[in-house]
C-alpha positions, 0 to 999 in steps of 0.5 A: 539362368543358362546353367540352371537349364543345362543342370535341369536337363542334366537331372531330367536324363539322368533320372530318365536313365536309371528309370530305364535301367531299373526296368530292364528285363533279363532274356530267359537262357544260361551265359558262361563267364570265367574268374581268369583265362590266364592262371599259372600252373598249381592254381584254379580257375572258377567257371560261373554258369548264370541261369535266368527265367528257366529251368535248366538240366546240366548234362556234362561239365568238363574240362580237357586240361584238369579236374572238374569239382562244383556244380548241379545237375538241375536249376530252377530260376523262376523270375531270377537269375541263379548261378552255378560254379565249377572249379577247374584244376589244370594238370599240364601247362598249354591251353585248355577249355571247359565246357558245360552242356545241357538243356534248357526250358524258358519260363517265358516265351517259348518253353521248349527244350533248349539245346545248350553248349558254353565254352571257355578257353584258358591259358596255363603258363610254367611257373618260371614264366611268371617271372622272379628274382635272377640270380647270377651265381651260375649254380643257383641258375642251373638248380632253378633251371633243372627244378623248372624242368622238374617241375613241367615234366611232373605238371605234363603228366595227363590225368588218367581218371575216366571222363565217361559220365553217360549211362548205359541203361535207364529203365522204369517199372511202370510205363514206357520212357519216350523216347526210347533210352540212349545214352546221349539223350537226356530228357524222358516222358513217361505216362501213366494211368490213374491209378499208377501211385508210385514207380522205380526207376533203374540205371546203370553207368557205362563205367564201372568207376562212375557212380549213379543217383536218383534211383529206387523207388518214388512216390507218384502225385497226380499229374506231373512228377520230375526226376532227375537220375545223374552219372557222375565220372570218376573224374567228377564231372555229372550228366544228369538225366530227367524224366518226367512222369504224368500220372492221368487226373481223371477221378476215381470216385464219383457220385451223381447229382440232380442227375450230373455225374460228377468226380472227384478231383484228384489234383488239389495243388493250390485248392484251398477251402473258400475261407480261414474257417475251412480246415482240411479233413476225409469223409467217405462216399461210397465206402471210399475216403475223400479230401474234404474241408469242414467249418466248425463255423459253419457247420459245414462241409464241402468237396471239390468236384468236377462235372461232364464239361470239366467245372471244377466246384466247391459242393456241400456234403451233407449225410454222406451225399452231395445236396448243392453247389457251393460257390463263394461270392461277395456282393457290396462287401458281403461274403456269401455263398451261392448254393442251390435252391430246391424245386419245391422252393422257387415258387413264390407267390408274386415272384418270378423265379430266374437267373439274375446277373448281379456284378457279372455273376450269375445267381438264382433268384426271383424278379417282381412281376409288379412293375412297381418293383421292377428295380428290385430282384431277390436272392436267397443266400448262405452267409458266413456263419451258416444261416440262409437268408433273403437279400434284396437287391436294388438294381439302380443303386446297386445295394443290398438290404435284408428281405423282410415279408413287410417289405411290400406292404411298406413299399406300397405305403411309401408309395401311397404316401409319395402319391399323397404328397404328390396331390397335396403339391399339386393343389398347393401349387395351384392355389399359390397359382391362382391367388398370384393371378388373382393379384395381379388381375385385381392391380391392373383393374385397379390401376385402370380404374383410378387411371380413368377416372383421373382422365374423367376429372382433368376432363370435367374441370376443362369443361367447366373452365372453357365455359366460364371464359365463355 
């Protein structure tokens, strides 16, 4: 049994191990490893940078011994680690580095701009040092010598390609870069005013034999745009420079509704029409071209707007204005939509018109001034194919049911007929009451009278019987 305990226990840890493993978590930031800090002279060195939950921007990768090939300028490692790899080639035997430098921005905690510096050190050995068959002919051992030494003098040579991989001047057409352009700084602001649709972004390299990218002319959306602008050296290690460039979200176009100014939104990354059967499409308001989204379903269209205290909602567009809100809901499965009820609407006889608090949401609707019905309240929908229609709602249970005129009529009925049933109950019971009391009263008297009268007769025949013995 001992041995079954330990094997549990065994399970039991090593179970509690892999789960504690499986939910480890990686720390946002970038490590640096190496294939080899040991290689001989002719062969490579592979340097792999690890890029976890962050964005990063390489400025330089370089090697002091050797030529640098691979890499990129910008990672993106959203929830994941990526890897990026650089291939060194050493020229000279002796020690070396490489080193790779940039920025960093964690997607969790804290996502501000990082500094980063990783560095390897390495080893590059002769290739007679590797070791290799000895040959005792003296010639053979002085050709093999004389060949080595050939070879070192050749491998020592430095290599003369230039390293210089920063820009000398990084300029755009509109707006100011912030901070101010130096060649060591790598990361930019840029602001722009809402109008601004595009921008051309000038640079020029310190060495006349490095190259530039990411220049020219760029297309602008609202809100934030990235650019990513590299030097690269002739010897081809890059120093990437990033601009970021916002364009202000405040609407262009406006309208006005029940006396709200309202804009149009910019911005629609992510914003999709409340169902399948919206389809993206442009109306025009003011003579100016809009997004919009219409249902063939529906017949409907809507815009997505934005008001004074910067509520962004769905609104019907109808005849070239707005004429509602149109705000998606489901209340006990049922799609529907919110949309406002006109003034000359809300009175109704019998009925207050309020605002209702219905599975936390907010609708418009109308509460019984019957406390008959004080569990009930009443909204008026759109449904899902495009028609309006009066639900009501019972607020102990929770349900909806389609309103109808005869609804209080019916209910009264119901309840009338309860009262009814009520009464008839009452009077049953009562005489079920009184005919059980009057049983009961009948058997005790009953039972009283043949008791006395049993007494009587003992009584009579004892009287008799004294008498005739006397």
């Amino acid at each position: 049994m001992k041995r079954v305990y330990k094997l549990l226990l065994c399970l039991f840890i090593l179970f509690g191990t892999l789960v504690i493993n499986t939910s480890k978590t990686f720390a946002a930031g970038v490590s640096l490893s190496a294939s080899s800090t040991s290689i001989t002279i002719g062969q490579t060195i592979t340097f792999t940078l690890s890029v976890t939950d962050c964005y990063a921007l390489i400025n330089s990768a370089s090697s002091n011994n050797g030529s640098v090939s691979g890499g990129s300028g910008d990672i993106d490692a959203l929830g994941e680690t990526k890897y990026v790899t650089y291939t060194v080639t050493p020229t000279s035997v002796g020690s070396g580095s490489f080193t790779v430098s940039g920025v960093y921005s964690a997607y969790t905690g804290s996502s501000e701009d990082q500094s980063f510096s990783k560095s390897i050190s390495f080893n590059v050995k002769d290739k007679s040092s590797s070791g290799g068959n000895q040959n005792s002919n003296s010639s053979s051992s002085t050709n093999s010598t004389q060949s080595t030494t050939n070879t070192a003098e050749e491998v020592k040579q430095e290599d003369t390609r230039s390293k210089e991989n920063s820009l000398a001047s990084l300029s755009v057409s509109e707006g100011t870069l912030s901070p101010s352009f130096k060649a060591s700084t790598t990361s930019y602001t840029v602001n722009l005013p809402a109008d601004k649709t595009k921008i051309t972004i000038s640079a020029k390299a310190k060495d006349s034999k490095a190259s530039v990218s990411g220049t020219g002319e760029k297309k602008l959306d609202v809100g934030k745009n990235t650019f990513t602008v590299k030097c690269t050296a002739e010897n081809g290690s890059v120093k990437s420079y990033k601009i970021v460039v916002n364009v202000d979200e405040t609407p262009l176009v406006y309208t006005e509704y029940n006396g709200n100014k309202l804009g149009v939104v910019r911005n629609l990354d992510g914003i999709e029409g409340p169902n399948k059967s919206f389809k993206e499409t442009q109306v025009s308001l003011d003579g100016k071209e809009i997004p919009a989204w219409t249902s063939e379903q529906m017949n409907k269209t809507i815009v997505y707007l934005v008001d004074g205290n910067n509520e962004k909602s769905f609104y019907l567009f109808e005849d070239g204005k707005v004429t509602s809100k149109f705000e998606p809901i489901s209340l006990n499965g049922i799609n529907m939509f919110i949309v406002d009820i006109p003034e000359k609407n809300q009175n109704i006889d019998g009925l207050k018109f309020t605002t209702l608090k219905i599975e936390k949401l907010d609708i418009p609707g109308w509460i019984f001034e019957d406390k008959k019905f004080e569990n009930y309240e009443l909204i008026y929908i759109m449904l899902e194919n495009g028609n309006m229609a009066y639900y009501l709602h019972e607020k102990t249970e929770n349900t909806l049911m389609l309103y109808s005129d005869g609804f209080l009529q019916q209910f009264e009925e119901i309840e009338n007929l309860k009262e009814k049933n009520s009464s008839t109950e009452l009077m049953r019971n009562i005489f079920i009451g009184s005919t059980v009391v009057f049983a009961l009263s009948t058997a005790v008297v009953g039972y009283m009278y043949f008791n006395f009268k049993k007494k009587s007769i003992s009584a009579i025949k004892d009287y008799y019987d004294k008498k005739n013995q006397g």
